[in-house]
C-alpha positions, 0 to 999 in steps of 0.5 A: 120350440125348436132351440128347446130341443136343440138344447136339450140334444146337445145336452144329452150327447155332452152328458152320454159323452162324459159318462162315457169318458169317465167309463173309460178313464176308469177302465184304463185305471183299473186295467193300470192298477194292477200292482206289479209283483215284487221284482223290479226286472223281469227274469230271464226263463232258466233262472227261475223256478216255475210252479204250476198251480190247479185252483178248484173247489177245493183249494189249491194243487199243490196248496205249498210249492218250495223255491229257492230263497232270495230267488225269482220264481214263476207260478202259474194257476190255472182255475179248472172249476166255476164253484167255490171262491177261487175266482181271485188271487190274492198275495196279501204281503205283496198287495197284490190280486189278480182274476183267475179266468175259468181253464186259463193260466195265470202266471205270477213273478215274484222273488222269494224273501231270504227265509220264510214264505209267500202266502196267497189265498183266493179272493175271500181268505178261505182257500190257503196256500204257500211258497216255501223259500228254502 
């Protein structure tokens, strides 16, 4: 009786060790995933315009900002209320998403394409936003 429990204990602790083995490959995964904006170097602070960018119920403030064509530029967003969808932010040319954790700033690296804009929009594509190159 007492190999029977043996067995069983030990089969347990392997099985709650791989589970939380998996938890934690998964974690690391995910926290790694993240893809990166777009530049391959980070800029230094003065060559870059910067942008800051309030998230609330209703949208985005300022919804477009303008940059400088060909050019990196930093955009910061800080999500000051818990209703509606802007819990994420989504660059949908870019494949890229990030959280907005509730009144904590979020800055975002990128370099402006030569014309055109930077479209992102929240989590579920109903609140919109641009960055205008000029």
């Amino acid at each position: 009786m007492s190999s029977i429990r043996t067995v069983s204990i030990r089969t347990v602790s392997i099985r709650t060790a791989s589970i939380l083995a998996a938890l934690s490959l998964f974690a690391g995964c995910r926290s790694s995933s993240a893809p990166a904006p777009s530049a391959s170097a980070e800029p230094s602070a003065g060559a870059r315009a910067e942008h800051a960018i309030t998230v609330d119920a209703t949208g985005y403030h300022p919804a477009a900002v303008r940059a400088p064509a060909g050019k990196p530029v930093r955009l910061t967003f800080t999500r000051t209320s818990d209703d509606g969808c802007g819990a994420q932010l989504v660059f949908p040319t870019l494949n890229l998403r990030r959280d907005l954790p509730l009144d904590r700033q979020v800055s975002v690296d990128l370099t402006m394409p030569a014309s055109g804009n930077v479209a992102f929009t929240c989590g579920m594509g109903m609140m919109k936003g641009s960055v205008v190159a000029e």
